[in-house]
Chimera marker file (.cmm) of the C-alpha trace (Angstrom):
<marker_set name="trace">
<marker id="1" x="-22.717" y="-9.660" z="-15.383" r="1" g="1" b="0" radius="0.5"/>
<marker id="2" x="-19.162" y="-10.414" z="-14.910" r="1" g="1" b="0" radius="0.5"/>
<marker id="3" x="-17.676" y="-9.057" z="-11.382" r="1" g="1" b="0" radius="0.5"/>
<marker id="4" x="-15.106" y="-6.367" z="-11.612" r="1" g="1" b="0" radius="0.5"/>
<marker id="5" x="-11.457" y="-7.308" z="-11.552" r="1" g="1" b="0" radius="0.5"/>
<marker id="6" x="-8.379" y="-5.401" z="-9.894" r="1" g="1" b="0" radius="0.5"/>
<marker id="7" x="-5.224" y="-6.920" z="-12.273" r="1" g="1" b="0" radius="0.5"/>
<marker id="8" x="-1.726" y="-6.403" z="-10.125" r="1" g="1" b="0" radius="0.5"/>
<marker id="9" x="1.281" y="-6.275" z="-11.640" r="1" g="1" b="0" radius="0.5"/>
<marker id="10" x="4.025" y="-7.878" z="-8.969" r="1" g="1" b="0" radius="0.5"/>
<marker id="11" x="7.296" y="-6.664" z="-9.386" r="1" g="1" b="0" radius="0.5"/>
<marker id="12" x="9.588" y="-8.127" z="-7.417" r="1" g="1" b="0" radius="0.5"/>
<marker id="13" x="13.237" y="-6.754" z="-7.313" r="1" g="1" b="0" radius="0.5"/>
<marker id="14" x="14.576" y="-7.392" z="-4.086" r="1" g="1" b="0" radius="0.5"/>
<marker id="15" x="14.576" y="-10.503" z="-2.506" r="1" g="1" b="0" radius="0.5"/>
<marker id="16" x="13.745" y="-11.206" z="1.421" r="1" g="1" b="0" radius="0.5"/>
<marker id="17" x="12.183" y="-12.872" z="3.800" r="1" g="1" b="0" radius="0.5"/>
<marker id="18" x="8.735" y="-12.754" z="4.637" r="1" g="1" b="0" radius="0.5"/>
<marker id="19" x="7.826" y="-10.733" z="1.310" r="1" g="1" b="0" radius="0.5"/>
<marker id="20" x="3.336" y="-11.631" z="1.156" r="1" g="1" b="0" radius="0.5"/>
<marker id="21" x="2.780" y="-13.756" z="-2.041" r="1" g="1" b="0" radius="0.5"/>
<marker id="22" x="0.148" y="-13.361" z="-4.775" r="1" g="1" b="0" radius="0.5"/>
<marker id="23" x="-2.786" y="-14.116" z="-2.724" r="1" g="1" b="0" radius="0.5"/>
<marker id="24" x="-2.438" y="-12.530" z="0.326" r="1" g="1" b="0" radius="0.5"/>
<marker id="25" x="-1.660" y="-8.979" z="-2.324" r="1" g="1" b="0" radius="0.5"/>
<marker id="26" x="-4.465" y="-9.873" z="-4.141" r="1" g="1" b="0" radius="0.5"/>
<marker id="27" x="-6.866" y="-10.405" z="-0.977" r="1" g="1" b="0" radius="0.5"/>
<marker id="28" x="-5.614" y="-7.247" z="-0.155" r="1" g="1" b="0" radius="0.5"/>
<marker id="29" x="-6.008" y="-5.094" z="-2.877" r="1" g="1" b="0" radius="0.5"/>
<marker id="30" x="-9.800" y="-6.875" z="-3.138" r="1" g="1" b="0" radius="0.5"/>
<marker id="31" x="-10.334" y="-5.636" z="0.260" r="1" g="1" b="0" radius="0.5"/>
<marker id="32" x="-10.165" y="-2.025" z="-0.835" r="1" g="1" b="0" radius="0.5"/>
<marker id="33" x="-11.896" y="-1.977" z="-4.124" r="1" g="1" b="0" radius="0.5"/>
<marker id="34" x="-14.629" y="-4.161" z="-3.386" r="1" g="1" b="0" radius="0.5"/>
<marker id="35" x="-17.138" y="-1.430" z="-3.789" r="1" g="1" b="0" radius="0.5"/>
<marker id="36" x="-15.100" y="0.646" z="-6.638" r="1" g="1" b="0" radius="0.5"/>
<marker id="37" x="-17.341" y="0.662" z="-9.515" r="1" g="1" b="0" radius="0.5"/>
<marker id="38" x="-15.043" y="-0.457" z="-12.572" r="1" g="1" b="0" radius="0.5"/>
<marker id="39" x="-11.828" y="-3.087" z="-13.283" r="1" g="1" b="0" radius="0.5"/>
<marker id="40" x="-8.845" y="-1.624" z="-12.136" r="1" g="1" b="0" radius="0.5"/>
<marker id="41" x="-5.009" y="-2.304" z="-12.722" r="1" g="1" b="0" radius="0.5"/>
<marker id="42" x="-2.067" y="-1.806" z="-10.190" r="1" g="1" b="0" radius="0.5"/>
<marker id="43" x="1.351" y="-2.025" z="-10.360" r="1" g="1" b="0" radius="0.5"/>
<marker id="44" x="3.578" y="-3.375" z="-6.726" r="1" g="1" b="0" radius="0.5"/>
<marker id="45" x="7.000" y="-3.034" z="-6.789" r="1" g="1" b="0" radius="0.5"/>
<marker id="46" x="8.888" y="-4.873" z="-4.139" r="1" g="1" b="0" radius="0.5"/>
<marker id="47" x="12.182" y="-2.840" z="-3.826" r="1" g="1" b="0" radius="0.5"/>
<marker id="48" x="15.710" y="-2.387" z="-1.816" r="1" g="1" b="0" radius="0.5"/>
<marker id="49" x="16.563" y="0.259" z="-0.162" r="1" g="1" b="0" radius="0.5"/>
<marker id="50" x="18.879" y="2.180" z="-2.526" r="1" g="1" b="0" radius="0.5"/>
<marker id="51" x="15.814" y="2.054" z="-5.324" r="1" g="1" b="0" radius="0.5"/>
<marker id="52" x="13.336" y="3.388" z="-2.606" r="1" g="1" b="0" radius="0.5"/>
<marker id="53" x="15.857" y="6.311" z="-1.551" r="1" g="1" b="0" radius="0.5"/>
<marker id="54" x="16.360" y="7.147" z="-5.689" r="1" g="1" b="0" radius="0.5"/>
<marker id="55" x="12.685" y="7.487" z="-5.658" r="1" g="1" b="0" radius="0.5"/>
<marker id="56" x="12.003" y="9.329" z="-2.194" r="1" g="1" b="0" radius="0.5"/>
<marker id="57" x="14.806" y="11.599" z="-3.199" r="1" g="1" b="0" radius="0.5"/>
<marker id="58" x="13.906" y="12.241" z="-6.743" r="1" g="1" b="0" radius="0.5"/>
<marker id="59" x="9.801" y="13.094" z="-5.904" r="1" g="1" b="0" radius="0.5"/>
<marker id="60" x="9.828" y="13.730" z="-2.610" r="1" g="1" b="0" radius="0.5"/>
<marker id="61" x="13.228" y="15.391" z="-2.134" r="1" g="1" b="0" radius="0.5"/>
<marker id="62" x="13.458" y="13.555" z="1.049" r="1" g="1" b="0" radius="0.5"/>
<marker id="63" x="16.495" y="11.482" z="1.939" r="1" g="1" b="0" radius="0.5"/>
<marker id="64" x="16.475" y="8.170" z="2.651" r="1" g="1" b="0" radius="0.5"/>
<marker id="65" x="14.103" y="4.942" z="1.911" r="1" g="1" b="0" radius="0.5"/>
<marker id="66" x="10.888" y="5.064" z="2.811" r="1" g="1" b="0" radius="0.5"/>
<marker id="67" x="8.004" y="2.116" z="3.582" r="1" g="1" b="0" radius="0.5"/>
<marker id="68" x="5.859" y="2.697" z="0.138" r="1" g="1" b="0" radius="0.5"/>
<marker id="69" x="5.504" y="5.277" z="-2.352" r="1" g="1" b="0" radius="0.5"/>
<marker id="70" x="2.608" y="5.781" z="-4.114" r="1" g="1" b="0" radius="0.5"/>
<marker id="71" x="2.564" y="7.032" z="-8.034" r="1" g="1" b="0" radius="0.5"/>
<marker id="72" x="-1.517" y="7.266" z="-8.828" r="1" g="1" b="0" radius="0.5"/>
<marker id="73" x="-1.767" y="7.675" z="-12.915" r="1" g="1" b="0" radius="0.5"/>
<marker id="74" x="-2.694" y="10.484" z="-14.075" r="1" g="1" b="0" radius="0.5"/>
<marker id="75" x="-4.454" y="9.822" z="-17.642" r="1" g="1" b="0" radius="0.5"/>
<marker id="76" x="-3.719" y="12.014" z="-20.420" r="1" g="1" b="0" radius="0.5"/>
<marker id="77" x="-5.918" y="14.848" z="-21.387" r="1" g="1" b="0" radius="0.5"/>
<marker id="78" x="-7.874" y="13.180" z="-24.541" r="1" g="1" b="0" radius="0.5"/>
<marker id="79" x="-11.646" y="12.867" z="-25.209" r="1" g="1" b="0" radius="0.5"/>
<marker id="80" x="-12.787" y="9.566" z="-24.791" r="1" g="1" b="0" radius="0.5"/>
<marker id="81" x="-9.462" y="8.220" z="-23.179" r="1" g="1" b="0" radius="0.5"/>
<marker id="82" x="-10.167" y="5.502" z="-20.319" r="1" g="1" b="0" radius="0.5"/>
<marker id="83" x="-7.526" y="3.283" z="-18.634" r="1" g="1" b="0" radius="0.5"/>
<marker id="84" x="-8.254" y="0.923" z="-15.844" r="1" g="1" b="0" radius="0.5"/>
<marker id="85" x="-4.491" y="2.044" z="-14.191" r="1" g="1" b="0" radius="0.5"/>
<marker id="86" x="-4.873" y="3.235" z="-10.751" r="1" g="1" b="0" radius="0.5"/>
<marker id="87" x="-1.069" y="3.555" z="-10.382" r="1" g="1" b="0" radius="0.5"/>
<marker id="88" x="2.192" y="1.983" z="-8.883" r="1" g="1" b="0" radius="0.5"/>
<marker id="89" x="2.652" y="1.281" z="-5.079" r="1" g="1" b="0" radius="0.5"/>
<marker id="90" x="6.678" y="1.017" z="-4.364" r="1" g="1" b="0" radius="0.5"/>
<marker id="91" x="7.237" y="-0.778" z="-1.273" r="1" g="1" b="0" radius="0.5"/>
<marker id="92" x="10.800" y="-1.307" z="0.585" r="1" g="1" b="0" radius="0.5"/>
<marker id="93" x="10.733" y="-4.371" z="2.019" r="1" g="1" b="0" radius="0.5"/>
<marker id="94" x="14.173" y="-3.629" z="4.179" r="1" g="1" b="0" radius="0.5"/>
<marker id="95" x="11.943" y="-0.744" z="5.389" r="1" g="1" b="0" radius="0.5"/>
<marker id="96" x="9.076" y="-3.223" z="6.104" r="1" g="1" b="0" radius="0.5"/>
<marker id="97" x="10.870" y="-5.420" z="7.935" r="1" g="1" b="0" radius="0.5"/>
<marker id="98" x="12.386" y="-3.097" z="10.457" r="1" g="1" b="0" radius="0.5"/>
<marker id="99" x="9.378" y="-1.249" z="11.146" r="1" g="1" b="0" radius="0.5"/>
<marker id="100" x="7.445" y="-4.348" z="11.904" r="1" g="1" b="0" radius="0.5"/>
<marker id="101" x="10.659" y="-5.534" z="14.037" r="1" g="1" b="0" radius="0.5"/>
<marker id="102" x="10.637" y="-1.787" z="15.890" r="1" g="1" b="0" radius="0.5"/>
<marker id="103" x="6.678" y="-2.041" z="16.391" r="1" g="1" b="0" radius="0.5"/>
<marker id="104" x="5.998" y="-5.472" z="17.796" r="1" g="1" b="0" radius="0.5"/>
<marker id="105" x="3.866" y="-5.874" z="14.612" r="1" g="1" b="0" radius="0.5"/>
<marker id="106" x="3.919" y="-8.886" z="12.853" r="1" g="1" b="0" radius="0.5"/>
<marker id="107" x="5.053" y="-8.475" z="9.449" r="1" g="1" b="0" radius="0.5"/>
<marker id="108" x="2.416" y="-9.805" z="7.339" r="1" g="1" b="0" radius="0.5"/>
<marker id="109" x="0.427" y="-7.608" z="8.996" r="1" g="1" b="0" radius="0.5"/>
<marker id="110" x="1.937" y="-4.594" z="8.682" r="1" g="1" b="0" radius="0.5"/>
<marker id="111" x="2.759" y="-5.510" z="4.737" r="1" g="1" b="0" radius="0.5"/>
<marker id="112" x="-1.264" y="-5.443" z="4.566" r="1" g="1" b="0" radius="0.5"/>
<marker id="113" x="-1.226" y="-1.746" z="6.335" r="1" g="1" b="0" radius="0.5"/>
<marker id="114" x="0.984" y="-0.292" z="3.964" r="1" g="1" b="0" radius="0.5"/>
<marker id="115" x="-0.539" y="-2.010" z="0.875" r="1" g="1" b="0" radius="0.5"/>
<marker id="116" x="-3.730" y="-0.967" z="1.803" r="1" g="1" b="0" radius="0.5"/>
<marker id="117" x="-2.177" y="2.445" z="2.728" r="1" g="1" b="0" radius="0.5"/>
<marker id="118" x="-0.906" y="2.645" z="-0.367" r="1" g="1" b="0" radius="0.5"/>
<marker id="119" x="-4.190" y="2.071" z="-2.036" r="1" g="1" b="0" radius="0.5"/>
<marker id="120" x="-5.930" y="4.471" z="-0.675" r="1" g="1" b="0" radius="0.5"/>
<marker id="121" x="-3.431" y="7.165" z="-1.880" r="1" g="1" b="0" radius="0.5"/>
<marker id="122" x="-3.966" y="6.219" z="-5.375" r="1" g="1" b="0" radius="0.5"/>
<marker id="123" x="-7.557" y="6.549" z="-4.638" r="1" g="1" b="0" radius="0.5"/>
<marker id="124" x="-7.000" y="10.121" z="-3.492" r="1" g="1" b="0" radius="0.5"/>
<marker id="125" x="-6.811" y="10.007" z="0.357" r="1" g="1" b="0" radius="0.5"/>
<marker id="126" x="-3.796" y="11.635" z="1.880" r="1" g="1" b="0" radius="0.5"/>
<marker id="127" x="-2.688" y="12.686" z="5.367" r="1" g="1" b="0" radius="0.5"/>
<marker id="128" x="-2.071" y="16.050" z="5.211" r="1" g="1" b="0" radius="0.5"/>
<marker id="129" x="-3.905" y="17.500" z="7.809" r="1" g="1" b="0" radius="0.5"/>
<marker id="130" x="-5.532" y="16.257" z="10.844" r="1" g="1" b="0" radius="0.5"/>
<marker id="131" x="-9.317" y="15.467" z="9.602" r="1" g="1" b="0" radius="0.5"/>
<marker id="132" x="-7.661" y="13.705" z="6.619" r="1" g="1" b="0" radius="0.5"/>
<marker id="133" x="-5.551" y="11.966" z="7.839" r="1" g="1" b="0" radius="0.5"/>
<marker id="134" x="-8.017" y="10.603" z="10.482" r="1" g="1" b="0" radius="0.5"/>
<marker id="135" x="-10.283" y="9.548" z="7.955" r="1" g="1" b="0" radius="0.5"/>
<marker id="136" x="-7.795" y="7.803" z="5.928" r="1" g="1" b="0" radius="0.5"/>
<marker id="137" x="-6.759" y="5.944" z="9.150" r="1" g="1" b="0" radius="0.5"/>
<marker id="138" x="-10.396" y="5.381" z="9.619" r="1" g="1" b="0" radius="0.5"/>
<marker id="139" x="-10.438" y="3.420" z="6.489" r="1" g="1" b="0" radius="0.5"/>
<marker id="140" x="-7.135" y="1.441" z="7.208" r="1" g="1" b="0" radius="0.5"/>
<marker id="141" x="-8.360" y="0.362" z="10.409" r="1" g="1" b="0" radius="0.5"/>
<marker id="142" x="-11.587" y="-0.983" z="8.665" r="1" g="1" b="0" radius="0.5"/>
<marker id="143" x="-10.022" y="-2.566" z="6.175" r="1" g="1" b="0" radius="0.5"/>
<marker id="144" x="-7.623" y="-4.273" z="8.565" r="1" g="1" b="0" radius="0.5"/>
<marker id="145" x="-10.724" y="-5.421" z="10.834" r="1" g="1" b="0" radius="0.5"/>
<marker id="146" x="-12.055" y="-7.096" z="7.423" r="1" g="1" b="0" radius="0.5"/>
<marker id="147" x="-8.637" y="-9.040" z="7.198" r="1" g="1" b="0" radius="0.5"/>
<marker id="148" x="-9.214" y="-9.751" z="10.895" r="1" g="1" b="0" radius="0.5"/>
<marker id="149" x="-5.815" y="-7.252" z="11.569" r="1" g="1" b="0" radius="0.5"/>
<marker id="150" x="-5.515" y="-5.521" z="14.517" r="1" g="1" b="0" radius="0.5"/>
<marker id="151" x="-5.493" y="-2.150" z="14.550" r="1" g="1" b="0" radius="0.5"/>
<marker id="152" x="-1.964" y="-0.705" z="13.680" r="1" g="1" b="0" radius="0.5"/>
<marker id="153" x="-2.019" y="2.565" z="15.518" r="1" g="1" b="0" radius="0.5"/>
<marker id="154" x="-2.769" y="1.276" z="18.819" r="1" g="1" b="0" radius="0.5"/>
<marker id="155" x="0.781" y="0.756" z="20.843" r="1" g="1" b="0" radius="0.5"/>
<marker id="156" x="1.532" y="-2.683" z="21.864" r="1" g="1" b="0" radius="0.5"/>
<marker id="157" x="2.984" y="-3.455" z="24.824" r="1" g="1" b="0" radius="0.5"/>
<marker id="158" x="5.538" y="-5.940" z="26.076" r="1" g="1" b="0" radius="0.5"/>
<marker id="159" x="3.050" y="-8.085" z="27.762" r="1" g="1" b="0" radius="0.5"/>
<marker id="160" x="0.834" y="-8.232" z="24.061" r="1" g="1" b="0" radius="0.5"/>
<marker id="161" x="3.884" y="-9.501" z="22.045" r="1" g="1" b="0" radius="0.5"/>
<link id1="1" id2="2" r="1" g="1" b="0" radius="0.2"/>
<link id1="2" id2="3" r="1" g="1" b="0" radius="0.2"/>
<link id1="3" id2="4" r="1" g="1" b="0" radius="0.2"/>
<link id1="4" id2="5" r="1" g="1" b="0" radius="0.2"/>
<link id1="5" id2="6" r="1" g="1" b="0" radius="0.2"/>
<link id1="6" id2="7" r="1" g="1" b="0" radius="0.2"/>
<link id1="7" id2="8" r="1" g="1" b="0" radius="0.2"/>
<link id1="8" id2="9" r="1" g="1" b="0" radius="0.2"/>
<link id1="9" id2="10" r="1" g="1" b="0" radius="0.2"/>
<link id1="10" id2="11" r="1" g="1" b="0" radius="0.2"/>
<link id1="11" id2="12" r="1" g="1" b="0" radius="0.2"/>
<link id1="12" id2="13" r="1" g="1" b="0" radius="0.2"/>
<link id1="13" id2="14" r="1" g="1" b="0" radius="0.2"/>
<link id1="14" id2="15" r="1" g="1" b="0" radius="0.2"/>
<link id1="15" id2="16" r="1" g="1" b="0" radius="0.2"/>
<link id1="16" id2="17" r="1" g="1" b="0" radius="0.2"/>
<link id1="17" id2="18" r="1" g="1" b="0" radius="0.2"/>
<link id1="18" id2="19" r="1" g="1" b="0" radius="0.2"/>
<link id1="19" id2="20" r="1" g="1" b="0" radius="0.2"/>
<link id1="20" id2="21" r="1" g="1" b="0" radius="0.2"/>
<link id1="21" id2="22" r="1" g="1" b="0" radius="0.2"/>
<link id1="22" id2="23" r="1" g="1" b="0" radius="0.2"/>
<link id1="23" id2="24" r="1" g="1" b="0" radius="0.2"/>
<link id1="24" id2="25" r="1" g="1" b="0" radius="0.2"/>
<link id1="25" id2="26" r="1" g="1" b="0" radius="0.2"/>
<link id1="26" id2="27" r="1" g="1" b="0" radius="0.2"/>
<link id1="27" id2="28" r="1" g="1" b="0" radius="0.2"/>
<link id1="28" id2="29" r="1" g="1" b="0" radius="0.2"/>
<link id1="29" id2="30" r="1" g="1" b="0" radius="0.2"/>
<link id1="30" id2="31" r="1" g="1" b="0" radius="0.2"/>
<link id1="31" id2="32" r="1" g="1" b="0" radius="0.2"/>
<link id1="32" id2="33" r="1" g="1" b="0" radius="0.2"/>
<link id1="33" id2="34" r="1" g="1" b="0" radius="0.2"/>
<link id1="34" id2="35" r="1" g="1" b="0" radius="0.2"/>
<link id1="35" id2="36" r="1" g="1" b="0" radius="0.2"/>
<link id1="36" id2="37" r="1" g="1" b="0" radius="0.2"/>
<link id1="37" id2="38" r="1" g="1" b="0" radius="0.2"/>
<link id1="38" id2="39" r="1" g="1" b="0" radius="0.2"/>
<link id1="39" id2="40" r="1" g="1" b="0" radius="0.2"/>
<link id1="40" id2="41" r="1" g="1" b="0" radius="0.2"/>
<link id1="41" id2="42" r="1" g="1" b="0" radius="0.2"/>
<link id1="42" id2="43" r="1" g="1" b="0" radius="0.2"/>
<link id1="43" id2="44" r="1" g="1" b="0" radius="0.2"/>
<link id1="44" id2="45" r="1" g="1" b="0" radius="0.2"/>
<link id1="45" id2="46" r="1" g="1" b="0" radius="0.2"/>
<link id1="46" id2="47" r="1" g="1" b="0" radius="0.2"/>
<link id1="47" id2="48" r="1" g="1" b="0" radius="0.2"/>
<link id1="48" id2="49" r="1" g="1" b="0" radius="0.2"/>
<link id1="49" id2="50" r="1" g="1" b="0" radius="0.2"/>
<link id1="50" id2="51" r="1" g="1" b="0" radius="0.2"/>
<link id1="51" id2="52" r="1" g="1" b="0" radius="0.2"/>
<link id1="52" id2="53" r="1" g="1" b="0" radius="0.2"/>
<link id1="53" id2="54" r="1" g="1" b="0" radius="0.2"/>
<link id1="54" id2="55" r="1" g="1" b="0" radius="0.2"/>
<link id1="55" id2="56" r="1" g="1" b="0" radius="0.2"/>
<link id1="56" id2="57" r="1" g="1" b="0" radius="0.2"/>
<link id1="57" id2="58" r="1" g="1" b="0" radius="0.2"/>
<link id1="58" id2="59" r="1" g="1" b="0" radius="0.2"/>
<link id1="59" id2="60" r="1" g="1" b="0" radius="0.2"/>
<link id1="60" id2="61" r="1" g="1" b="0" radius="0.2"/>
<link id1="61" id2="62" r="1" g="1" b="0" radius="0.2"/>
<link id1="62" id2="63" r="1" g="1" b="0" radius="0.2"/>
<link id1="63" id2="64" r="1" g="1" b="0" radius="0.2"/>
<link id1="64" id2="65" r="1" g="1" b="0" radius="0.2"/>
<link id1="65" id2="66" r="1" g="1" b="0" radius="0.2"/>
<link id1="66" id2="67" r="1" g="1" b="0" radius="0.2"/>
<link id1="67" id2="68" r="1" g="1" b="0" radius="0.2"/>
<link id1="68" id2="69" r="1" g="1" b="0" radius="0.2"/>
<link id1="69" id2="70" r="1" g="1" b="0" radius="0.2"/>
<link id1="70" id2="71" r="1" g="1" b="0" radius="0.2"/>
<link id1="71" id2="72" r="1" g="1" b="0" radius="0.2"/>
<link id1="72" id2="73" r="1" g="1" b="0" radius="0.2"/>
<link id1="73" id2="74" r="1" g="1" b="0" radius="0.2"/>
<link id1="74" id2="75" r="1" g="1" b="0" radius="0.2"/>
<link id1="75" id2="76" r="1" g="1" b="0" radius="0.2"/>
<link id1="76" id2="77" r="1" g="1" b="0" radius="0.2"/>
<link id1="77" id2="78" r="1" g="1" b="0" radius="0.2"/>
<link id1="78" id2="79" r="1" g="1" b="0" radius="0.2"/>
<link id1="79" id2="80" r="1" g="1" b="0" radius="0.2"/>
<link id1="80" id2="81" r="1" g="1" b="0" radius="0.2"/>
<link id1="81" id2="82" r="1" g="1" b="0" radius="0.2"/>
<link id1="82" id2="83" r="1" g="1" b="0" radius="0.2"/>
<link id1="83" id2="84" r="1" g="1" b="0" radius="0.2"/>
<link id1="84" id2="85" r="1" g="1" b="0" radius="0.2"/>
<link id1="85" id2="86" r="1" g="1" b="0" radius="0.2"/>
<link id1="86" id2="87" r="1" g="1" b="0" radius="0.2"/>
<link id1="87" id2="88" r="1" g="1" b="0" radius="0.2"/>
<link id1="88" id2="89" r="1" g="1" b="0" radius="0.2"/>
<link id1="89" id2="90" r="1" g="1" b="0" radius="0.2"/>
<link id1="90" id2="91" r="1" g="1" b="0" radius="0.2"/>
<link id1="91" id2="92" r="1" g="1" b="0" radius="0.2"/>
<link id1="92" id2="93" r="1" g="1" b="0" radius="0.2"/>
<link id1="93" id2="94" r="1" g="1" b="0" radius="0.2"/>
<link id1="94" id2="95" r="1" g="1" b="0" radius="0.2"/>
<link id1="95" id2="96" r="1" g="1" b="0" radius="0.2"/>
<link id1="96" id2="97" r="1" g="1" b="0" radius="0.2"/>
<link id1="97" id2="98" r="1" g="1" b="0" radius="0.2"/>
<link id1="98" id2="99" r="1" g="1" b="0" radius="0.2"/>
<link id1="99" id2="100" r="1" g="1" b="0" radius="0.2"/>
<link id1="100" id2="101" r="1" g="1" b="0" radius="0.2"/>
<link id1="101" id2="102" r="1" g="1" b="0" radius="0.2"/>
<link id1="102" id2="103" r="1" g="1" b="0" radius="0.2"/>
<link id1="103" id2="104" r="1" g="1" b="0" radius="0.2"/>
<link id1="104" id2="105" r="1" g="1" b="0" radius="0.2"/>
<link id1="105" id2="106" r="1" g="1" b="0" radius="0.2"/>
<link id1="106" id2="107" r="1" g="1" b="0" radius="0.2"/>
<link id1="107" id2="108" r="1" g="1" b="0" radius="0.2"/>
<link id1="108" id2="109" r="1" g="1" b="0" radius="0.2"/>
<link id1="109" id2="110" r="1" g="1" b="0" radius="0.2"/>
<link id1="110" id2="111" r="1" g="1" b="0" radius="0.2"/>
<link id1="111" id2="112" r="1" g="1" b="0" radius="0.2"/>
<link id1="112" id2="113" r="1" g="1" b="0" radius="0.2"/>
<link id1="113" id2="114" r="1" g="1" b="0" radius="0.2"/>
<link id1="114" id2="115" r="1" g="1" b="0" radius="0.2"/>
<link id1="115" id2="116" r="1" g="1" b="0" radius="0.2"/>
<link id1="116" id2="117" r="1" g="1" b="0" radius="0.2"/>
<link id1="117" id2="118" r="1" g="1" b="0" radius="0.2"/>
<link id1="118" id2="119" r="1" g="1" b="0" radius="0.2"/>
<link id1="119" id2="120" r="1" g="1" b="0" radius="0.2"/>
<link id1="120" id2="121" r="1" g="1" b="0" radius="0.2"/>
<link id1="121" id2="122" r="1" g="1" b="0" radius="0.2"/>
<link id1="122" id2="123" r="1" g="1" b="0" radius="0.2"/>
<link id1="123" id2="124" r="1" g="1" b="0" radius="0.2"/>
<link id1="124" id2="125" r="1" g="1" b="0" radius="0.2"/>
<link id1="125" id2="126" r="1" g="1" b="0" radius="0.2"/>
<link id1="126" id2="127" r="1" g="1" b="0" radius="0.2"/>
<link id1="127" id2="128" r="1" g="1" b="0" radius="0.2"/>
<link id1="128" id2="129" r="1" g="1" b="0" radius="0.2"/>
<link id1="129" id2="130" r="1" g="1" b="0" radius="0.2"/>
<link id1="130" id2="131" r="1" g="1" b="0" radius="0.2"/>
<link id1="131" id2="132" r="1" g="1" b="0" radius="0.2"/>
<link id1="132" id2="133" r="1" g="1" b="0" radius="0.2"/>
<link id1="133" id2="134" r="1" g="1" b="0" radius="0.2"/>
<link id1="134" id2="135" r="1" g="1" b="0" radius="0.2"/>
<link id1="135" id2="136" r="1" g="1" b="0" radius="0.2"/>
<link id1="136" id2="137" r="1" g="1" b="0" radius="0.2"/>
<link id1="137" id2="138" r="1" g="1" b="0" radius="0.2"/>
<link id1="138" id2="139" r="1" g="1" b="0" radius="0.2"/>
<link id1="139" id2="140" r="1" g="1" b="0" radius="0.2"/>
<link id1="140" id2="141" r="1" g="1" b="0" radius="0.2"/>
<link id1="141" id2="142" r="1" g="1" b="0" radius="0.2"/>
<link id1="142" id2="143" r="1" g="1" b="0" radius="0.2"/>
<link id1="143" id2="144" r="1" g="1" b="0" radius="0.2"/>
<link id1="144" id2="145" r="1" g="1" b="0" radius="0.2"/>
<link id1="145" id2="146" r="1" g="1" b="0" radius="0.2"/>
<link id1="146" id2="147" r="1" g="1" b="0" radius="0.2"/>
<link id1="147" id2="148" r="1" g="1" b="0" radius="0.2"/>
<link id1="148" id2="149" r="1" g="1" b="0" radius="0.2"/>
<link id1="149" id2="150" r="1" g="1" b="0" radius="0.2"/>
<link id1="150" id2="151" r="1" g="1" b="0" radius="0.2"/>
<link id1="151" id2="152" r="1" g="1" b="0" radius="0.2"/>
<link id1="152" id2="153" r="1" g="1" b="0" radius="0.2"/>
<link id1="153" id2="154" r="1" g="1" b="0" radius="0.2"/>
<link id1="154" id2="155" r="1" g="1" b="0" radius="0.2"/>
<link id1="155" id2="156" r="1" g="1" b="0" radius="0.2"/>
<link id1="156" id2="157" r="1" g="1" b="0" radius="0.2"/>
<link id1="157" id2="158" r="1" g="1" b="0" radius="0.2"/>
<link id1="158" id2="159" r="1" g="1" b="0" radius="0.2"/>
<link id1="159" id2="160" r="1" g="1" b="0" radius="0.2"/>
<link id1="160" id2="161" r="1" g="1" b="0" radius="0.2"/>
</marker_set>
């Protein structure tokens, strides 16, 4: 029996420093669909921040960039139709970089957060209310600990940095 495969699509159209390569988006998306039960396929695309406020603007009608946006597919209603797609994460790095500056976090790390944060939205999980949104943090925070992250809601202080 082969072992399931999650295919990622990188598209990177903004350039910056301290963008994760392959691996560590690969490791990554492994993390969170080590126990999903078929091969899946995800698109990351690494933008500015004038293609993340298009986006946030156009299907969120919020203004401004924002960290990642998450697009899970939604397959066509046909019998029989089956597509390994899980959907497109759209991640600012600008937006990234900043937060991780304004957090104390370092930014690999908080590139893993909102990857895997992004994941778990195409899987379904959202934040909209309290209970969800504490066990969707629940599952960040575990994921993390497997990628030997601290956890990313827990304030730093000065002395930590």
């Amino acid at each position: 029996m082969n072992p399931l495969m999650n295919q990622i699509d990188i598209q990177r159209v903004f350039a910056s420093d301290g963008q994760p390569d392959k691996v560590c988006l690969q490791r990554w998306v492994d993390t969170v669909l080590a126990n999903y039960p078929q091969d899946t396929e995800t698109v990351i695309r690494i933008v500015g921040s004038e293609e993340s406020a298009e986006l946030n603007s156009y299907y969120r009608h919020k203004q401004g960039p924002t960290n990642i946006l998450s697009f899970p597919f939604e397959a066509p209603d046909i019998d029989g139709f089956e597509s390994p797609l899980l959907g497109d994460l759209v991640i600012c790095a600008s937006v990234l970089a900043a937060e991780a500056l304004e957090q104390g976090k370092p930014l690999l790390d908080h590139w893993a957060h909102i990857v895997i944060h992004g994941l778990l939205h195409l899987l379904g999980y959202d934040h909209i209310d309290d209970a969800d949104a504490e066990e969707m943090e629940g599952k960040e925070i575990s994921f993390l600990q497997q990628l030997n992250i601290r956890n990313p809601y827990l304030q730093v202080t000065d002395h930590e940095r």
